[in-house]
TORKE-993049 format. One line per 10 residues: number of its first residue (from 1); their letters; for each residue x, z, y of C-alpha. Coordinates in steps of 0.5 Angstrom, whole numbers, plus 500, padded with zeros to 3 digits. Layout:
TORKE-993049
NUM	A	X/Z/Y; ...
END
This chain:
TORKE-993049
1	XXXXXXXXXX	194/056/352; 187/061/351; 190/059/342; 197/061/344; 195/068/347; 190/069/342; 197/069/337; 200/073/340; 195/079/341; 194/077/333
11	XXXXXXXXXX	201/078/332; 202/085/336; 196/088/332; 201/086/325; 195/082/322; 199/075/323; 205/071/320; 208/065/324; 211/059/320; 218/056/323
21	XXXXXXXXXX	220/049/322; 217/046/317; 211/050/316; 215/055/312; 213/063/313; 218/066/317; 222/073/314; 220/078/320; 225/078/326; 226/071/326
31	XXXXXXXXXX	226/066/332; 222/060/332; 223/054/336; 217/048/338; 219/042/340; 214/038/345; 212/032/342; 209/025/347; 201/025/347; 197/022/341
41	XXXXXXXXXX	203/024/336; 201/030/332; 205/036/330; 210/037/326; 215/041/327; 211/047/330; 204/051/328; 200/057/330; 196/059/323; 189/062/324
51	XXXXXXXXXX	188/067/326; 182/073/324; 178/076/326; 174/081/325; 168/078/320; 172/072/320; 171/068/325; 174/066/330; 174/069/338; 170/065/342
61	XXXXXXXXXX	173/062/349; 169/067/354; 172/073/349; 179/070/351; 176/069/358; 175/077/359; 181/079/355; 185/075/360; 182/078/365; 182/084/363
71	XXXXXXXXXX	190/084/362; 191/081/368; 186/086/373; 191/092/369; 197/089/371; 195/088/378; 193/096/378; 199/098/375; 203/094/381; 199/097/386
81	XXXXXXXXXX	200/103/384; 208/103/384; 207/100/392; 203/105/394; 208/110/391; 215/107/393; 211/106/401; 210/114/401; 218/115/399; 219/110/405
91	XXXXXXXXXX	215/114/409; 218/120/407; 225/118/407; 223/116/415; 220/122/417; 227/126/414; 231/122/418; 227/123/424; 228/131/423; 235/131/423
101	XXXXXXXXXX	235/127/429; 241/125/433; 247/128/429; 242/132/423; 242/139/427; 237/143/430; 237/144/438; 240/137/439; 236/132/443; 233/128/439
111	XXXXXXXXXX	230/134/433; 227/137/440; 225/129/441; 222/128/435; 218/135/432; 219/140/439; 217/135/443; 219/141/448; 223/139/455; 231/139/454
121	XXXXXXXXXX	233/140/462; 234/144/467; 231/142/473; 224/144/470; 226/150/466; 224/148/459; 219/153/455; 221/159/452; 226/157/446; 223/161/442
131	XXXXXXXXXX	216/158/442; 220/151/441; 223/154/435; 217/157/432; 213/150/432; 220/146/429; 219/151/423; 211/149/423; 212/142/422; 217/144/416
141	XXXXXXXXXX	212/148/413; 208/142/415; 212/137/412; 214/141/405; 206/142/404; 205/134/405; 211/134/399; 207/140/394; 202/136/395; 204/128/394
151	XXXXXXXXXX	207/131/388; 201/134/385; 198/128/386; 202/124/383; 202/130/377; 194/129/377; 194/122/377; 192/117/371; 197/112/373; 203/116/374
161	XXXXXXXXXX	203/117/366; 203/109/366; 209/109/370; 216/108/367; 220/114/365; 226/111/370; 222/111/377; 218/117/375; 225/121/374; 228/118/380
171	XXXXXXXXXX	221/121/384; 222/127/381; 229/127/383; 228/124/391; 222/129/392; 226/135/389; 231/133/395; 227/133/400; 224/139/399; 231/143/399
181	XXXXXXXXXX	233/139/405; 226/142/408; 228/149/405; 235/148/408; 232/145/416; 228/151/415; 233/156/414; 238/154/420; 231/154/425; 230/162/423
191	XXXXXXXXXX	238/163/425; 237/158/430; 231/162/432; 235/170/432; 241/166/436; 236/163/441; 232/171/442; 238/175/443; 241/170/448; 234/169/452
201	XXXXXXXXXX	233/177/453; 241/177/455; 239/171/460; 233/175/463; 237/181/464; 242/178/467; 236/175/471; 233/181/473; 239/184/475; 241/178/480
211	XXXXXXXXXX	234/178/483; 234/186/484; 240/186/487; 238/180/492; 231/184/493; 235/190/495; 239/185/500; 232/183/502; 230/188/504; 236/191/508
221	XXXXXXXXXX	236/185/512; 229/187/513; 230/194/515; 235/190/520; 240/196/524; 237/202/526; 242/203/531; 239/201/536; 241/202/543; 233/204/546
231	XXXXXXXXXX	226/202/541; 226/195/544; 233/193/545; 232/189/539; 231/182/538; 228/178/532; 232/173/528; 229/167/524; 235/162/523; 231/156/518
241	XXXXXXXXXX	225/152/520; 222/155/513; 214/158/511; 217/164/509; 220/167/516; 216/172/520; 215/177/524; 209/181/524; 206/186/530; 204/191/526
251	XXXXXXXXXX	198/193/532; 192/188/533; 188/187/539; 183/189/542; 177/184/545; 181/181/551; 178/178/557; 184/177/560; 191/178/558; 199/176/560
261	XXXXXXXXXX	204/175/554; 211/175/555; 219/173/551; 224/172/551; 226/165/547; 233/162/545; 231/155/541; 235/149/540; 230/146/534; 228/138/535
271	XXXXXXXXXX	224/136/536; 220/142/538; 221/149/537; 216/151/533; 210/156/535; 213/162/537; 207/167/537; 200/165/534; 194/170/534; 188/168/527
281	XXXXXXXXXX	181/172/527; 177/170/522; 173/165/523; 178/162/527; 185/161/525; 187/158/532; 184/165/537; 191/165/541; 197/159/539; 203/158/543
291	XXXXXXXXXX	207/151/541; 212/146/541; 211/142/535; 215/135/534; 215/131/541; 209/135/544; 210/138/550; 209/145/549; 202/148/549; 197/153/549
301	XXXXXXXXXX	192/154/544; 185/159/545; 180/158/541; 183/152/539; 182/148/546; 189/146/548; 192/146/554; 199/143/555; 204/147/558; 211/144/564
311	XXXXXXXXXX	216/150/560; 222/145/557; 226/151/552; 229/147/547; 236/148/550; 239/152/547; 239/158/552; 235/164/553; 229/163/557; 224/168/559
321	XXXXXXXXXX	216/166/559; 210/168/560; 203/165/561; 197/168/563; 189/166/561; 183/169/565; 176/167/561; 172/166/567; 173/159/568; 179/158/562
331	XXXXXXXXXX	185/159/567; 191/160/565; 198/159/568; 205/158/566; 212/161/568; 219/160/566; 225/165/569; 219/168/574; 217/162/576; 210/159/577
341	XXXXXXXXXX	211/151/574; 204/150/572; 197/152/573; 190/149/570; 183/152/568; 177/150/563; 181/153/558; 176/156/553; 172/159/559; 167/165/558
351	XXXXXXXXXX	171/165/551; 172/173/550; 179/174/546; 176/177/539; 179/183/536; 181/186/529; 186/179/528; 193/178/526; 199/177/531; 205/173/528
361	XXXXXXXXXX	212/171/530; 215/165/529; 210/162/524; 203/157/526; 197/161/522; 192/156/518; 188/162/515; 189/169/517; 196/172/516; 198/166/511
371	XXXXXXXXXX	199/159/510; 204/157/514; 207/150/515; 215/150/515; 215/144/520; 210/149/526; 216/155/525; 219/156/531; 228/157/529; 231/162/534
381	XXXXXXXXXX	231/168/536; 226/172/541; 225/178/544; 222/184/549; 214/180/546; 209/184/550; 202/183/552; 197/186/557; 190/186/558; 190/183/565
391	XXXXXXXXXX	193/177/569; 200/180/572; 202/178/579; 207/173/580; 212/178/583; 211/182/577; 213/177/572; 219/175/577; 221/182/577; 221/183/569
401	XXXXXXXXXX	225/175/569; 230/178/573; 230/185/570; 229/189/576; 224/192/572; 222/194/566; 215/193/564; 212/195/556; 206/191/555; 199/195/555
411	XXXXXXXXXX	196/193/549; 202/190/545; 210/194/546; 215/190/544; 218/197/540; 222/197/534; 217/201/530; 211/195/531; 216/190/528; 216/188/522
421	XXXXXXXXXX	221/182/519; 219/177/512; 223/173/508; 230/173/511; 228/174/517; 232/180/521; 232/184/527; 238/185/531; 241/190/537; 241/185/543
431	XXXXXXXXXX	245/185/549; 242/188/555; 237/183/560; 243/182/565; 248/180/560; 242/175/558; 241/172/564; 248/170/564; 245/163/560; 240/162/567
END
């Protein structure tokens, strides 16, 4: 094999002529034919001439060796030279095929998939499509370069002038190619671009539009009517069990060491009505908190000491209410229409109610004048919330239940100007107290 190797690179040099059959010198062009003779029978029919070298002599078996060797190494760097070129065109054939996503268009979901890796629903309001848009036109630029400089590359390569002239041509045409697909994507995504800013800015005018218009109904049903018969013959309404209705007495307290609260509630949230007032100073958001939440009885709160009260309003119905509170010796009492139904003491006793807080209808304050939880609002209407800094007698309490008197709190009138409503809830004109105790 070595013999027949060494003929042929002599014979590819022009310094070697082969002998056909019998041995005779064969013009050039020829075909030469050697028949495979049994072992031990010299040959005949088919011979190699010498072949020179340089000085004459023969190469040696080693000088064979390494040429082969030599030979055999080039080949393999050709051939792996040619799959590592054809293992990029694949790859860019592949990174193509996933930009033009689903149906070759930009905005489809699968190109937002693939290169915006942006949200396409509405449930979560996706970025803002510009942002989307400038990074698609990114990963393009991204991608052209990659293609400018696999081309460079393969310019500057050594091997890439070993190539065939077919497969470097047909680089040249797939690179061309994808770069003008890459221009055109980038083109579309400009135009994209524009559509999407003009209509992006007619979406937000039309939504500020909308949300000013619901900001001046807000506000009107904040304002409630005017028309009010007399500064307090008002009632506040706080229709959903929500974090964002209240009340807000505009005045605070002073520092009590007494009080008695009365209102007229009408409720028929379950389970519970909710906290119809609660008064948070710093420090402590649970200074004065009347509650019924879940399948609790209804409870009083001072200074986060609790006192469960026997008063049943979650029918449906108007119901007067009052509760008195002494801090000498915590006691307290509980009325219901002008009638005394309970009575305890050791409610927070020689604990001076402190002053500067906030007094909040309809919502149970964790921290001062915030932090609502929508499942402690109270759902209903109330009225004619008054509070003085001292306990009432009995039969003054029966007197204001049965409206043979009216009396505005001394510390706390319930007038209009002292009133304000949030986040939907409103203030309403309410029939006069005989008409409400029609519901007794």
């Amino acid at each position: 094999m070595l013999a027949l190797l060494a003929g042929l690179l002599f014979s590819l040099a022009g310094g070697a002529s082969w002998r056909g059959v019998g041995g005779q010198e064969s013009p050039p062009g020829s075909r030469f034919v050697c028949t495979s003779l049994p072992p031990g029978v010299p040959p005949s029919g088919c011979s190699l001439p010498p072949i020179p070298m340089q000085g004459g002599a023969l190469p040696s078996e080693e000088e064979l060796k390494v040429t082969v060797l030599q030979l055999r190494e080039t080949i393999l760097q050709q051939k792996e030279t040619l799959g590592n070129q054809r293992e990029t065109i694949r790859e860019l054939t592949a990174k193509l095929s996933r930009c033009e996503g689903a149906d070759g268009k930009p905005g489809t979901a699968g190109w937002r998939k693939e290169l915006g890796k942006g949200k396409d629903t509405m449930g979560d309001l996706p970025r803002d499509p510009t942002q989307v848009i400038d990074q698609l036109s990114r990963t393009m630029q991204t991608l052209k370069d990659r293609l400018e400089n696999l081309e460079h590359q393969l310019r500057s390569n050594v091997s890439y002038a070993a190539l065939p002239n077919e497969l470097r041509e047909m680089l040249q045409r797939r690179l061309g190619d994808l770069e003008r697909q890459l221009l055109s994507k980038v083109a579309e995504l400009e135009d994209e671009k524009s559509l999407l800013h003009n209509e992006t800015s007619a979406h937000r005018q039309r939504t500020e539009t909308a949300l000013s218009a619901l900001l001046e109904r807000v506000s009107e049903l904040e304002k409630g009517s005017s028309a009010f018969k007399s500064p307090d013959e008002f009632k506040v309404s706080l229709p959903l069990r929500t974090n964002y209705l209240y009340g807000k007495i505009k005045k605070t307290l002073p520092e009590l060491y007494a009080f008695t609260v009365c209102l007229w509630l009408r409720s028929s949230a379950s389970p519970g009505i909710g906290t119809p007032f609660s008064y948070a100073v710093p420090g402590q958001a649970n200074e004065i908190v009347l509650i019924e939440w879940g399948n609790n009885p209804i409870e009083l709160l001072i200074n986060d000491k609790v006192a469960q009260l026997p008063l049943f309003i979650s029918d449906g119905k108007w119901h007067h209410i009052c509760i008195t509170w002494t801090t000498r010796d915590g006691m307290w009492e509980a009325f219901q229409d002008g009638e005394k139904l309970g009575t305890g003491e050791n409610l927070a006793p020689w604990h001076p109610i402190k002053p500067g807080g906030v007094l909040i209808l309809g919502q149970e304050q964790d921290t001062v004048g915030g932090r609502f939880d929508a499942t402690q609002a109270f759902v209903g209407e109330m009225s004619q919330f008054n509070i003085w800094d001292r306990v009432l007698k009995a039969e003054d309490i029966m007197n204001i239940a049965n409206c043979s008197t009216n009396m505005p709190g001394n510390i706390i009138p319930w007038v209009d100007n002292n009133v304000d409503v949030f986040g939907g809830a409103t203030k309403w004109p309410v029939e006069t107290c005989e008409e409400r105790l029609l519901d007794l």
